[in-house]
C-alpha positions in Angstrom: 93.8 177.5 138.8 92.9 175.8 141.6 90.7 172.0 141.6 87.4 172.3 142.3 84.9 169.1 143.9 81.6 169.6 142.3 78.5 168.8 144.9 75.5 167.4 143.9 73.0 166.7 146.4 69.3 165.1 144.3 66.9 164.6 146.4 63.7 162.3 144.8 60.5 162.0 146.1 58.6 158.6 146.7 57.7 158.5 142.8 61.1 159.3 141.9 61.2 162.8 140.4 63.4 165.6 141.5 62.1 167.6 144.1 63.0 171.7 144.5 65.4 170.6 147.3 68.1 169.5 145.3 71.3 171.9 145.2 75.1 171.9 143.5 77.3 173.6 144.9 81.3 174.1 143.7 84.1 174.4 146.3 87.9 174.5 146.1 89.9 171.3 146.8 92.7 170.9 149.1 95.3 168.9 147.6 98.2 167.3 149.6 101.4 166.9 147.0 104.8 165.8 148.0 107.4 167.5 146.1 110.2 165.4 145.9 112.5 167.7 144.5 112.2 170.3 147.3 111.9 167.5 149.8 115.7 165.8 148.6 117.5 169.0 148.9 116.7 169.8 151.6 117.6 166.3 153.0 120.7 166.3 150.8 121.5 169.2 152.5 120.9 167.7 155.9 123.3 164.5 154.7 126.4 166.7 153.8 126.4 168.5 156.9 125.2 165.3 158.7 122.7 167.1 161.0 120.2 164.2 161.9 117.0 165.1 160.4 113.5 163.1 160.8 111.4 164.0 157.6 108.1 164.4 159.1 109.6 167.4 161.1 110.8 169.3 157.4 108.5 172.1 156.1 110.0 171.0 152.4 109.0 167.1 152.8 105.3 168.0 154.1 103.4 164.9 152.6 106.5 162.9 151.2 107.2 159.3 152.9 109.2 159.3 156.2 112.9 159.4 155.9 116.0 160.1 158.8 119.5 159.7 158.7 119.1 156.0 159.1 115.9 154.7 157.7 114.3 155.5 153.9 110.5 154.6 154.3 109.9 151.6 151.5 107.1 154.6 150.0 110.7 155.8 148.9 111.7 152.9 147.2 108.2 152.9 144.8 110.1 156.2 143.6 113.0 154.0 141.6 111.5 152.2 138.4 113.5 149.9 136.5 114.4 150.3 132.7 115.8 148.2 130.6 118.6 150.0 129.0 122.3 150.3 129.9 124.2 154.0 129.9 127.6 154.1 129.1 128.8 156.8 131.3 128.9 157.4 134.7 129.6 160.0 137.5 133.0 158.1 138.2 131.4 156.4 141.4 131.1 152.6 142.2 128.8 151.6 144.9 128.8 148.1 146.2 125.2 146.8 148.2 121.5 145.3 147.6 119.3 147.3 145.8 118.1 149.1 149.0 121.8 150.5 149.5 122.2 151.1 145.9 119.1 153.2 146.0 120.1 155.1 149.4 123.4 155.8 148.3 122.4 156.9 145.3 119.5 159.1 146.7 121.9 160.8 149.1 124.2 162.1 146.3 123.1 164.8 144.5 124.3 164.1 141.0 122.6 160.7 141.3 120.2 160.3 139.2 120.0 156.5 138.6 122.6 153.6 138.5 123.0 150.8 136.2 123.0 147.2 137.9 123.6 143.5 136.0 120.4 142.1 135.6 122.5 138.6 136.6 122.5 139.4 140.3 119.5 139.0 142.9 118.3 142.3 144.3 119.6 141.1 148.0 123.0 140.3 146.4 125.3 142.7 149.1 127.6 142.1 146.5 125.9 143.5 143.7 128.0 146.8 141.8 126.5 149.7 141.1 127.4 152.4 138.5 126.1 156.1 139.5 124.6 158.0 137.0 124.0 161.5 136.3 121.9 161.5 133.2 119.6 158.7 131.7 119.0 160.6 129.0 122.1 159.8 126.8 124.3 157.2 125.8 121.6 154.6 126.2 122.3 151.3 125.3 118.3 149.6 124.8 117.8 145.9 125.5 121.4 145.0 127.2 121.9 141.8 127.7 124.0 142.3 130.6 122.7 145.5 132.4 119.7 147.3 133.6 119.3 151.3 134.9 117.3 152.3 137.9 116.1 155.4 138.0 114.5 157.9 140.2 111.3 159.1 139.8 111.3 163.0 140.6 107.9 163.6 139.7 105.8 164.6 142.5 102.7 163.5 143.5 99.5 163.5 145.1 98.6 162.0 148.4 95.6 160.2 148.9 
């Protein structure tokens, strides 16, 4: 079913009542969505054959933040939320960076769904390790002392 805006146009005379003029009227909305799923497969695909891509130019990432080979639009970075809980496996790979990197590597492999970082380190630590995940689903640890997950957020979305 499709969103509808609902018009309603009142027109009062000078004593305030409702004159005949006034009219509703129901029309179908246009709604702009990115769909982030559809819009990081196609880039992931873009990455492993590294064909430079500009996002804006993809059918599939119509209405998503900007993104190219080089730059990730900070829009892309609201995507990641923070939660605090640890998971104990991994996808076997170790990435070391700032959270930026740690988010664009992680967003450029498609079994990443998250990593864990140490909640000890300073997000522009270059240093900083991060664990890639490919579930945050299971084998959470709540409340680590030590660690924290970032995920991504794959819901999409409506642009305003």
């Amino acid at each position: 079913m499709s969103p509808y805006i609902l018009k309603i146009s009142i027109i009062l005379d000078s004593t305030g009542f409702l004159t005949s003029a006034s009219t509703v009227s129901m029309e179908t909305a246009k709604i702009q969505m990115c769909n982030v799923l559809e819009c990081r497969s196609i880039v992931l695909h873009y990455f492993s054959k590294n064909w430079v891509f500009k996002s804006d130019q993809l059918g599939e990432c119509k209405y998503c933040p900007y993104l190219d080979n080089d730059v990730m639009s900070t829009d892309w970075l609201y995507r990641w939320y923070e939660g605090d809980f640890f998971i104990e496996n991994s996808i076997g790979q170790r990435w070391k960076g700032n959270l930026r990197i740690c988010i664009k590597e992680c967003f450029k492999n498609a079994e990443c769904v998250g990593f864990t970082r140490s909640k000890h380190i300073s997000p522009y630590d270059r240093d900083g390790e991060c664990w890639f995940k490919n579930n945050v689903m299971t084998n959470r640890i709540n409340n680590h002392s030590d660690w924290l997950t970032v995920v991504f957020n794959t819901t999409s979305y409506e642009v305003h």
